[in-house]
Backbone as CSV, one residue per row, in Angstrom:
resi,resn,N_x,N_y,N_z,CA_x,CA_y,CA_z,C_x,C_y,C_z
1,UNK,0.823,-1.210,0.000,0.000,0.000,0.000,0.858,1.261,0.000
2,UNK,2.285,1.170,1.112,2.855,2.315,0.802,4.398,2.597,0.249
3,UNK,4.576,1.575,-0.860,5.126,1.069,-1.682,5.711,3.058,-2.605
4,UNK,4.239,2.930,-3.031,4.882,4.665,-3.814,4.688,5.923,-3.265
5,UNK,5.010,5.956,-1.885,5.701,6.977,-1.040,6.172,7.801,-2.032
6,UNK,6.149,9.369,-2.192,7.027,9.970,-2.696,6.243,11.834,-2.339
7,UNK,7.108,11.830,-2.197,7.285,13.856,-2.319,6.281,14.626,-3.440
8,UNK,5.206,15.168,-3.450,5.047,15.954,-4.344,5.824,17.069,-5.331
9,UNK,6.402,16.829,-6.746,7.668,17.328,-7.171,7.022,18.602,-7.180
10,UNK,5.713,19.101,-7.085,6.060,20.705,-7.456,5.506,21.465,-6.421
11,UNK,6.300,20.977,-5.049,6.525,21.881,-3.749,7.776,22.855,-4.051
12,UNK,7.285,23.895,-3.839,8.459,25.017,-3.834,9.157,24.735,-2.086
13,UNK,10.152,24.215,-2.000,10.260,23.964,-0.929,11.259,24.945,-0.225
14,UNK,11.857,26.274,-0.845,12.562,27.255,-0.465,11.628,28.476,0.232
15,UNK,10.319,28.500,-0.770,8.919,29.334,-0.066,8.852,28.741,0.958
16,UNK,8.322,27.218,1.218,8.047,26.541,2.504,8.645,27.133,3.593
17,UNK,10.252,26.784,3.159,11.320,27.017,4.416,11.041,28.532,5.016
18,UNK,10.857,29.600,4.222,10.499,30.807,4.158,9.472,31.372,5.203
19,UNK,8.373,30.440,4.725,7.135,30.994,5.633,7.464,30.039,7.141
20,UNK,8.045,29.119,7.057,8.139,28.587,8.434,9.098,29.607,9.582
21,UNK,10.349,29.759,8.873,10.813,30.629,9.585,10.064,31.606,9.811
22,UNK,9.037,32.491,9.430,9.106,33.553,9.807,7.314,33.130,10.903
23,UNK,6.524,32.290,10.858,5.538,32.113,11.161,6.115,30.527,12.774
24,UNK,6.750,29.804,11.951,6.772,29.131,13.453,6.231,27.860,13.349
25,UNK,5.089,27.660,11.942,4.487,26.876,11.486,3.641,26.729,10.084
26,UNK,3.641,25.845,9.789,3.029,25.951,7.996,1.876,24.700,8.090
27,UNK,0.918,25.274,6.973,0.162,23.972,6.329,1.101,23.583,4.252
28,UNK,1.428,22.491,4.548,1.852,22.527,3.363,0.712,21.451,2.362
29,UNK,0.217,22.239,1.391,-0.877,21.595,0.460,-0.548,20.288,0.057
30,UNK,-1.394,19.280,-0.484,-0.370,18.530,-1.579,0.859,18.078,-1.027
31,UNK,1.101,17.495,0.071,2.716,16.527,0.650,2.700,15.631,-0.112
32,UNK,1.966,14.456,-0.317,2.536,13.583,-1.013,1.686,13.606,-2.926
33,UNK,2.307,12.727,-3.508,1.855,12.658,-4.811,1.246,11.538,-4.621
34,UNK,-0.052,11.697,-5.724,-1.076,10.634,-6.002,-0.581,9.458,-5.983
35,UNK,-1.514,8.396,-5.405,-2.483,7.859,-4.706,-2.565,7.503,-3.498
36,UNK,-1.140,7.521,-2.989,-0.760,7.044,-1.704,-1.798,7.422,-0.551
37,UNK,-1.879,9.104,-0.577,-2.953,9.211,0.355,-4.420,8.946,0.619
38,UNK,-5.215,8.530,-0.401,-6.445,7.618,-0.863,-6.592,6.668,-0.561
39,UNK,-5.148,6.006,-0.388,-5.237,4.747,-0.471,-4.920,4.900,1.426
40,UNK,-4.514,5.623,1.606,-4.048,5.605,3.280,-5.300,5.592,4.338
41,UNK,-6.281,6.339,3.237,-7.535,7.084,3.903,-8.725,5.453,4.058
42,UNK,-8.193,5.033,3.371,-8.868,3.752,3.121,-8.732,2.982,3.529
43,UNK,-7.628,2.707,4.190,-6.817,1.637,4.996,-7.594,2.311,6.199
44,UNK,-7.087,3.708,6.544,-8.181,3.955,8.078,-9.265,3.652,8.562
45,UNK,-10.240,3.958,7.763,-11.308,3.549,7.639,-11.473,1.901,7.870
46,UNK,-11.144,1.189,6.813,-11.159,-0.066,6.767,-11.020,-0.461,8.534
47,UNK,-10.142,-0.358,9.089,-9.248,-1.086,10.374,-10.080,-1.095,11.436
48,UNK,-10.689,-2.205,12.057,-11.223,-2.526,13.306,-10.315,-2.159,14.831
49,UNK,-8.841,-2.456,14.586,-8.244,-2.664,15.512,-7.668,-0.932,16.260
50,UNK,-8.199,-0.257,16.347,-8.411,1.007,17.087,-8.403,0.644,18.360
51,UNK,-7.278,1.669,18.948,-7.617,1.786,20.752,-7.729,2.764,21.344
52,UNK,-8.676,3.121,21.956,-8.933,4.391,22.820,-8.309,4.587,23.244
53,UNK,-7.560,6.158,23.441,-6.763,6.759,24.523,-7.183,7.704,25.234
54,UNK,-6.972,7.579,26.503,-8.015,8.333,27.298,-7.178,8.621,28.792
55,UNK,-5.997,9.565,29.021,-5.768,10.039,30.284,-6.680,9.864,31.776
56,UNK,-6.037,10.127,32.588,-6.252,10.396,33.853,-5.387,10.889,34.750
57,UNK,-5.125,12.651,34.742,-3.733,13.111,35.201,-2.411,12.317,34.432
58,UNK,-1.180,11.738,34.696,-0.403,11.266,34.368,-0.675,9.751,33.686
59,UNK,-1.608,9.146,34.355,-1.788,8.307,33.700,-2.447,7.871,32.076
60,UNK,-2.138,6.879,31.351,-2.673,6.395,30.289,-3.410,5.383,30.086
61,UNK,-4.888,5.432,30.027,-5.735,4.248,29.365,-5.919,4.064,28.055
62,UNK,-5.634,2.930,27.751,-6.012,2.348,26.164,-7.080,1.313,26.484
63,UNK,-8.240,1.311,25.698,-9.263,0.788,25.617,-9.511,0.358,23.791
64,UNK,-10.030,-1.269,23.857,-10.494,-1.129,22.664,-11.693,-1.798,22.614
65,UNK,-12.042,-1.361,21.264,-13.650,-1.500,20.762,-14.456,-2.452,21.394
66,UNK,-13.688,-3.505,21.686,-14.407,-4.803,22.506,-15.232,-4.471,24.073
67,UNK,-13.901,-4.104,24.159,-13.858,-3.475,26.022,-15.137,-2.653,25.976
68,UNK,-14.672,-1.485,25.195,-15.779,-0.325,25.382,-17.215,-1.011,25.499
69,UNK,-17.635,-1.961,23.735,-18.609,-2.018,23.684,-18.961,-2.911,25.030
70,UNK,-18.217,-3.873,26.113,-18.312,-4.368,27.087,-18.965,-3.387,27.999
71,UNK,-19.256,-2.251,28.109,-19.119,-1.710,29.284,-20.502,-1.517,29.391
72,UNK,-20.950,-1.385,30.911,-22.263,-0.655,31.311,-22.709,0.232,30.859
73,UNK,-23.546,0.651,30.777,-24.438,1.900,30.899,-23.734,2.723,32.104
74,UNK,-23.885,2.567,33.328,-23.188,2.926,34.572,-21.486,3.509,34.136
75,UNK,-20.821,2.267,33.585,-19.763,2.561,33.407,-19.077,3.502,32.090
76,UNK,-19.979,3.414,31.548,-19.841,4.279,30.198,-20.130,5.798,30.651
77,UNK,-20.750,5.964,31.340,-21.407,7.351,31.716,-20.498,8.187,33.230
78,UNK,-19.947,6.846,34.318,-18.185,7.542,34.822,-17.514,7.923,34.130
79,UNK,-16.918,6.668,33.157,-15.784,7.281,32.122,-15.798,8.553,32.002
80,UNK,-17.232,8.996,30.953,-17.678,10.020,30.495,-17.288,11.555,31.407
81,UNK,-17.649,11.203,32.528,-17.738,12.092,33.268,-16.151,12.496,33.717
82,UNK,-15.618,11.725,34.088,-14.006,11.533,34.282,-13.223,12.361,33.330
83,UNK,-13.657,12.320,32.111,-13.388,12.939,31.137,-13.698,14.182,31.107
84,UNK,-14.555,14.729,31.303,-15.257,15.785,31.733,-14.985,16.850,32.382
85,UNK,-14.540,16.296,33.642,-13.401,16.765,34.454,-12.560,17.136,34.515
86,UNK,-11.690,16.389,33.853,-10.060,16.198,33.587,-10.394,17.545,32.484
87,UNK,-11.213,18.038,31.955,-10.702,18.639,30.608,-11.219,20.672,31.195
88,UNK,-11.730,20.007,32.301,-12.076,21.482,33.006,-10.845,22.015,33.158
89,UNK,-9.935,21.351,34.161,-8.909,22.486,34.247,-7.068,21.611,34.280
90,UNK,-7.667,20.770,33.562,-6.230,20.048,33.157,-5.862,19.784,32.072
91,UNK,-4.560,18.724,31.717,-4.470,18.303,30.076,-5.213,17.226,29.704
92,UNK,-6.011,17.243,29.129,-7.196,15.880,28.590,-7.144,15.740,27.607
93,UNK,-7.334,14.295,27.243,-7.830,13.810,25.949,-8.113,13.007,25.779
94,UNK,-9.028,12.350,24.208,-9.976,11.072,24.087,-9.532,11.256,23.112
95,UNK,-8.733,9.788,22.036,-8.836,9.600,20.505,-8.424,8.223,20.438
96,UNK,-8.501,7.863,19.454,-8.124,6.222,19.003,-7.037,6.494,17.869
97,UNK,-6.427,5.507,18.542,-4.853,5.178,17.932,-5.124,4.022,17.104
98,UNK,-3.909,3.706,16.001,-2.558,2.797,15.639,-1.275,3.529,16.229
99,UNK,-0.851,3.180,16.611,0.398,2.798,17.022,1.661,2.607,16.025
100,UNK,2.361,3.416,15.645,3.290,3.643,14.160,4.812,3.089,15.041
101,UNK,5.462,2.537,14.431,7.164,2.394,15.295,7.583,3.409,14.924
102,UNK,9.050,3.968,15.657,9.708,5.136,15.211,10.379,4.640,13.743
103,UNK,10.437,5.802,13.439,11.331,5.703,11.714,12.215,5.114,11.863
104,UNK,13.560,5.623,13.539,14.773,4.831,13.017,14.753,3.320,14.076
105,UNK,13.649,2.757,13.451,13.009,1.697,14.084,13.402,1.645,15.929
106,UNK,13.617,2.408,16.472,13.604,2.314,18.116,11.841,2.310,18.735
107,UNK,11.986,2.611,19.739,10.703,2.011,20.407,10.010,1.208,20.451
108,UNK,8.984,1.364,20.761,7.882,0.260,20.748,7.341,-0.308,19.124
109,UNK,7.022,-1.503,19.141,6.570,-1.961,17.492,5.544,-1.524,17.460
110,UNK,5.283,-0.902,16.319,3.829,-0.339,15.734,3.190,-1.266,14.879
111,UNK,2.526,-0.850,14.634,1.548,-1.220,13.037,2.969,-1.922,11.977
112,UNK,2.513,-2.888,11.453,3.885,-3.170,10.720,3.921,-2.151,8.947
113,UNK,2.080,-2.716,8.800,2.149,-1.821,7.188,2.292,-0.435,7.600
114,UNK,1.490,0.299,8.351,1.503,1.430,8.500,2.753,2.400,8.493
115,UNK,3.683,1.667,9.680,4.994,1.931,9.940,6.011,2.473,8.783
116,UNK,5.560,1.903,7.502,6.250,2.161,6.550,6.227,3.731,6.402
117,UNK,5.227,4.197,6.730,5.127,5.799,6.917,6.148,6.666,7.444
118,UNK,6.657,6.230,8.513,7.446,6.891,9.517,8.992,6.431,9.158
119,UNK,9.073,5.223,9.140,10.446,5.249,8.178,10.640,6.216,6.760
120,UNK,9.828,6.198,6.086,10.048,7.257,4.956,10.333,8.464,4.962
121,UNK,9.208,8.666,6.201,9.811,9.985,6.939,11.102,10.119,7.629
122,UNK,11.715,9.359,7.474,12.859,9.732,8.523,14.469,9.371,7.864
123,UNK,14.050,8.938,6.480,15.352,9.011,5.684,15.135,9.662,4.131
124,UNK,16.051,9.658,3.153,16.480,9.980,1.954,15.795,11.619,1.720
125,UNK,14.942,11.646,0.795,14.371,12.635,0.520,13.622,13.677,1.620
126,UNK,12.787,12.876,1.997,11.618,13.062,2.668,12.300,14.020,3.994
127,UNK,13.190,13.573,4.518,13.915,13.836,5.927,14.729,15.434,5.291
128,UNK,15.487,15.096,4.273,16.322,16.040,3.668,15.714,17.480,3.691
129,UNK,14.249,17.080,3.137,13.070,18.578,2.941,12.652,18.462,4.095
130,UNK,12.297,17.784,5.094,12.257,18.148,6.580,13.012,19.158,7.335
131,UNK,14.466,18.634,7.149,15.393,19.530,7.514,15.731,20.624,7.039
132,UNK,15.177,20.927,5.698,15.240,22.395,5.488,13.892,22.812,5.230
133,UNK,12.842,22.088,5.783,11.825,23.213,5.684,11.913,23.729,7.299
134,UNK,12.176,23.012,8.082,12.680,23.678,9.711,13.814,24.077,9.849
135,UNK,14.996,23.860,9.132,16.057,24.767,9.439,16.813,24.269,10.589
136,UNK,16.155,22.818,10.313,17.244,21.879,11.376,17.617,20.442,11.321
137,UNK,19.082,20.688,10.864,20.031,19.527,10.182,19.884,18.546,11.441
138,UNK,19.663,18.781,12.715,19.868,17.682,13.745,18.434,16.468,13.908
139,UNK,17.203,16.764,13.157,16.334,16.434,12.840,17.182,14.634,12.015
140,UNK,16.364,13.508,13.294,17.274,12.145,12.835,16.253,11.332,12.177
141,UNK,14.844,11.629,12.808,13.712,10.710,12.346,12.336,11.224,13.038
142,UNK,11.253,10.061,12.238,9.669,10.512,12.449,9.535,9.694,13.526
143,UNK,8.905,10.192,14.396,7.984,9.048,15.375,6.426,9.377,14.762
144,UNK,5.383,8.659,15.147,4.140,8.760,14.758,3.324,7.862,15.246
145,UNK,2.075,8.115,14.844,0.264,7.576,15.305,-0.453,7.536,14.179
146,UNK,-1.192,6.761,13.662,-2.386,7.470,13.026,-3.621,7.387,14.240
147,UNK,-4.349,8.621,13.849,-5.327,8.999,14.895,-6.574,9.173,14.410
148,UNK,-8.053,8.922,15.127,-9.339,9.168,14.694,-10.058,9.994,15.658
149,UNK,-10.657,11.116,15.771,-11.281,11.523,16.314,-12.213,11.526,16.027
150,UNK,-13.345,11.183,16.786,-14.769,10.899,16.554,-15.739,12.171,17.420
151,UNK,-16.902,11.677,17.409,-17.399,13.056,17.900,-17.494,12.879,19.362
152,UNK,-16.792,14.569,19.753,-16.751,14.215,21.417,-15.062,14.045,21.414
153,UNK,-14.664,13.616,21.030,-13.330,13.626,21.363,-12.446,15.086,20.925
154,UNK,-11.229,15.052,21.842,-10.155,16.139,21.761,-9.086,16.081,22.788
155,UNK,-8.360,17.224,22.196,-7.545,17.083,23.250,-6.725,18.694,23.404
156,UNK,-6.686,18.713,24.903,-6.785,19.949,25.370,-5.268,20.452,25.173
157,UNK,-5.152,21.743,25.742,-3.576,22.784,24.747,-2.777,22.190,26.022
158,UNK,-1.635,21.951,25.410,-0.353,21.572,25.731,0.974,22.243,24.641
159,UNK,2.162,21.527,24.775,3.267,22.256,23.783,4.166,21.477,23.334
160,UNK,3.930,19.916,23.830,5.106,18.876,23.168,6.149,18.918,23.424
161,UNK,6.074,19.555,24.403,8.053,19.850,25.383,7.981,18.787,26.104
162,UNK,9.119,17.990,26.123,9.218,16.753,26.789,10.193,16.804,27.053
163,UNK,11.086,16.770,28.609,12.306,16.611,28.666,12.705,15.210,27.964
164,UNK,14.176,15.124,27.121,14.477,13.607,27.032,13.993,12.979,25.337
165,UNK,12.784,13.946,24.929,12.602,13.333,23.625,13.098,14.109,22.558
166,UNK,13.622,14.870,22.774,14.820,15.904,21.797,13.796,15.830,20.455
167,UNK,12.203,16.687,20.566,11.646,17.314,19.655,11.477,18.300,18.960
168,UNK,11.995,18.642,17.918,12.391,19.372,17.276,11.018,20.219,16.569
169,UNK,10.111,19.512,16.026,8.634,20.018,15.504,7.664,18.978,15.356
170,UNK,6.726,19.292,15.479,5.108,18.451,15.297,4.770,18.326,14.240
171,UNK,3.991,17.400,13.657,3.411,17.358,12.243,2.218,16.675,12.334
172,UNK,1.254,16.758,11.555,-0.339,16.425,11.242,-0.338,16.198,10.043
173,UNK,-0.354,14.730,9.777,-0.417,14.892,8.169,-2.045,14.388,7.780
174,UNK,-2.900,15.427,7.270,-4.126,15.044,7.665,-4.576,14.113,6.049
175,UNK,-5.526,13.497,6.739,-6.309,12.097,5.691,-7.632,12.325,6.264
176,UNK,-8.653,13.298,5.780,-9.836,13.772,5.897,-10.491,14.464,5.020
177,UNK,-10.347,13.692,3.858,-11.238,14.444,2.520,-12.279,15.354,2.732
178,UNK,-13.426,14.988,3.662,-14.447,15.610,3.239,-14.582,16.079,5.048
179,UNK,-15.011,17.489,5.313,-14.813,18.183,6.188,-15.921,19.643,6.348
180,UNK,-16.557,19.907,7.284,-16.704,21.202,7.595,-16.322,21.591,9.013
181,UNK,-15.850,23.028,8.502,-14.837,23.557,9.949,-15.943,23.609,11.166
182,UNK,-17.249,23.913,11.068,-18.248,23.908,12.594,-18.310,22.137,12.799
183,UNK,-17.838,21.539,12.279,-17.715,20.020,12.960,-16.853,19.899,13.848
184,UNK,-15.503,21.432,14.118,-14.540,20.892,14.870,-13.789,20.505,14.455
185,UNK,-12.554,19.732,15.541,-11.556,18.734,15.121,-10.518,20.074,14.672
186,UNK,-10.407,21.063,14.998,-9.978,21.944,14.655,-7.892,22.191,15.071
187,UNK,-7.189,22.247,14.407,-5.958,22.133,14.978,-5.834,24.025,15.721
188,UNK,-5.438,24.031,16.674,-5.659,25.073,17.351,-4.398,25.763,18.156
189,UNK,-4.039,26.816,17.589,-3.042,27.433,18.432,-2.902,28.305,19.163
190,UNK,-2.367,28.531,20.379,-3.655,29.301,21.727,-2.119,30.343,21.280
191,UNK,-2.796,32.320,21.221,-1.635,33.180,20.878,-1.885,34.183,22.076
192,UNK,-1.140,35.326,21.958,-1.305,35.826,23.564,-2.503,36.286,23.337
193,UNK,-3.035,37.030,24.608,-4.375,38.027,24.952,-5.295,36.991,24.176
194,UNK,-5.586,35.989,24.251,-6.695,34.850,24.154,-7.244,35.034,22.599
195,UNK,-5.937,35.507,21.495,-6.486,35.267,20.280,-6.045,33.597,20.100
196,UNK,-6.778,33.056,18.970,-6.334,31.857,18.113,-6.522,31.277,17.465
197,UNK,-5.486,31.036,16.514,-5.614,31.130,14.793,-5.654,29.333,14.922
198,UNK,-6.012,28.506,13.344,-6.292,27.387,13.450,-6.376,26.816,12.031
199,UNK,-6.478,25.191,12.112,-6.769,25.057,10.869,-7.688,23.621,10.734
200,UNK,-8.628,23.831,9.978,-9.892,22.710,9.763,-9.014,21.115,9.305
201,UNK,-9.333,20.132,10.116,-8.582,18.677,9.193,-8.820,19.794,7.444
202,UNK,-7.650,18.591,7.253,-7.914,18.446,5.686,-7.135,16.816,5.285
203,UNK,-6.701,17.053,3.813,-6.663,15.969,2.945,-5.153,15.800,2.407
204,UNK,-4.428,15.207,2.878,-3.084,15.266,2.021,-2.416,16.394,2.244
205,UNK,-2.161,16.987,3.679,-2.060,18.600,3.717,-0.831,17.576,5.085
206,UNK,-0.019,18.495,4.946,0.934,18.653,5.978,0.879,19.520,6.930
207,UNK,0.814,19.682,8.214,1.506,20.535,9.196,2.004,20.588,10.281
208,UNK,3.125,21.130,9.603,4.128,21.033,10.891,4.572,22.657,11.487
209,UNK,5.001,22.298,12.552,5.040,23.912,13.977,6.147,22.645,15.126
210,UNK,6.659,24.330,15.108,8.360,24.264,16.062,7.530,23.842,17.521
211,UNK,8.474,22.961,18.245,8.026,22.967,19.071,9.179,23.676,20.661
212,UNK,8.788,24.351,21.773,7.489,23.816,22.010,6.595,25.273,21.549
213,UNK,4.927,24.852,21.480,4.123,26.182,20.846,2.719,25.501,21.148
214,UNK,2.207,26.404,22.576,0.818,25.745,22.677,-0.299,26.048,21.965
215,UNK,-0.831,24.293,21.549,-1.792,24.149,20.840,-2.925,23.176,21.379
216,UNK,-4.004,22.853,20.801,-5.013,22.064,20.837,-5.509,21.439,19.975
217,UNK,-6.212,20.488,20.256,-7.324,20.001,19.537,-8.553,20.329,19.657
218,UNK,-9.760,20.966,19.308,-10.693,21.450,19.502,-12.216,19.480,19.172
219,UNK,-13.287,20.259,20.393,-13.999,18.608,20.663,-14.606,19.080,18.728
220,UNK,-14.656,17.385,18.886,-15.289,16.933,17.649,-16.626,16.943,17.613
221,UNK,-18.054,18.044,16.869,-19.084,18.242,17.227,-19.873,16.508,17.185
222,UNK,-20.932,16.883,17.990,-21.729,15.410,17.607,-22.221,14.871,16.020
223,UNK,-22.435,16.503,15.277,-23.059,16.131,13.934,-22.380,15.887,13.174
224,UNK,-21.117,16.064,13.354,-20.121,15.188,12.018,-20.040,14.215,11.906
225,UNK,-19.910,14.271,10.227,-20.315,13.335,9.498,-19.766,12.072,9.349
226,UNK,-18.304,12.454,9.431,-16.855,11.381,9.725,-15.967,11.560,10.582
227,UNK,-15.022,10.899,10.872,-13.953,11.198,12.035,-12.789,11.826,11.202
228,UNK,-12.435,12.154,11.804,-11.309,13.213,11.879,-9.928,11.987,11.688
229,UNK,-9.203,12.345,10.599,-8.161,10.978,10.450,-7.161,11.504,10.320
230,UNK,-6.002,11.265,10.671,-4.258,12.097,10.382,-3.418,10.377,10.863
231,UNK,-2.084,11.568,10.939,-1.030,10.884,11.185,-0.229,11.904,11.473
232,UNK,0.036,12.011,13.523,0.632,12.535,13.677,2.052,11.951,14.099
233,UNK,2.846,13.145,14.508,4.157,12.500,15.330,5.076,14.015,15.426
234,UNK,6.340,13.078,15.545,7.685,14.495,15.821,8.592,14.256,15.461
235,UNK,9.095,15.374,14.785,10.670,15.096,14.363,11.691,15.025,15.022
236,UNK,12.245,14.191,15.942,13.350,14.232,16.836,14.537,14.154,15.999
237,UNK,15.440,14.413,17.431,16.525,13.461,16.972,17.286,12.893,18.198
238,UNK,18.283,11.458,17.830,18.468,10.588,18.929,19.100,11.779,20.144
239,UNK,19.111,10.660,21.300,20.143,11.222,22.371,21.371,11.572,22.200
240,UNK,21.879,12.446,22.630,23.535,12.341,22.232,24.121,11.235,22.843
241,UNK,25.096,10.681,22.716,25.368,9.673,23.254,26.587,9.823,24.284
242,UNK,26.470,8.626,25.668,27.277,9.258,26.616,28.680,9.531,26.600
């Protein structure tokens, strides 16, 4: 499926570098060339094996489809509420994962087809225009997710500063053809005096922002039509070594 990976050849990728420097972050149209992403969007869709992710302060729950549909009435409606909570005046969030391995295959095993994603990202071409659309040669590889947000789900502003994971910038590579912005799902960047600028999923669209730079996910309304589909992650690079 992701066999013809490749670069869209008619990215001006010196403009790119351009507006990033001076903005902090870009949507770049058109990342990859036909069909790959159609075919990616399809594979999402298709896949049963989704797991809920769902905080509690520091902690992490993964739940899947089985479990959930297992649950009470009673227990479906704590969760709920738990959630609820957590998003009043802390960092929260609800979405369903795959699980991608890192590009330079470290961490945890992901998705095996999927994975092919994040390796691509993280060598030859692909990495090369990474590093100069951020303006940073120390940039080693992709980590990543693909993600679904459904309605009701989000996740609240944070900045991707992590001591230890030497992240360099964020990326959203969105797989959401068909979209309206009052559905939500909104990528969201909180700026001073409580303005903030944003951008609706889209389709084959890249974006990436320096990190760290607080942002959000805005909740996914009930009336939309589809979930909200990407593939996120970060451009690190390894530890130095001791």
């Amino acid at each position: 499926m992701l066999e013809g990976l490749q670069l869209n050849p008619a990215l001006d990728w010196p403009a790119l570098a351009a507006e990033f420097a001076a903005q902090g972050r870009i949507r770049i149209h058109g990342f990859l060339a036909d069909p790959v992403s159609a075919l990616l969007h399809a594979e999402l869709r298709r896949r049963e094996d989704w797991r809920q992710l769902v905080n509690s302060g520091e902690k992490l729950f993964e739940l899947d489809r089985a479990t959930r549909a297992a649950m009470s009435a009673e227990q479906a409606q704590a969760l709920e509420a738990a959630v609820q909570a957590g998003a009043r005046s802390g960092f929260q969030y609800r979405y369903e994962t795959l699980r991608l391995t890192d590009g330079d295959g470290g961490g945890n095993p992901g998705d095996p087809g999927l994975s092919a994603f994040t390796r691509w990202m993280s060598a030859g071409a692909a990495r090369d225009r990474l590093r100069q659309l951020t303006g940073s040669e120390a940039i080693d590889f992709a980590d990543g997710q693909a993600t679904a947000y459904a309605p009701g789900d989000f996740l609240t502003g944070h900045t991707d500063e992590v001591p230890g994971k030497h992240r360099h910038a964020a990326y959203v590579f969105g797989l959401t053809p068909q979209w309206r912005t009052e559905w939500g799902g909104l990528l969201l960047f909180h700026e001073e005096r409580g303005a903030v600028s944003g951008m609706s999923p889209g389709f084959n669209t890249l974006d990436v922002f320096a990190v760290p730079q607080l942002h959000s996910v805005s909740r996914v309304a009930p009336e939309a039509a589809y979930r909200r589909y990407a593939i996120t992650g970060w451009l690190r690079s390894r530890p130095p070594r001791a």
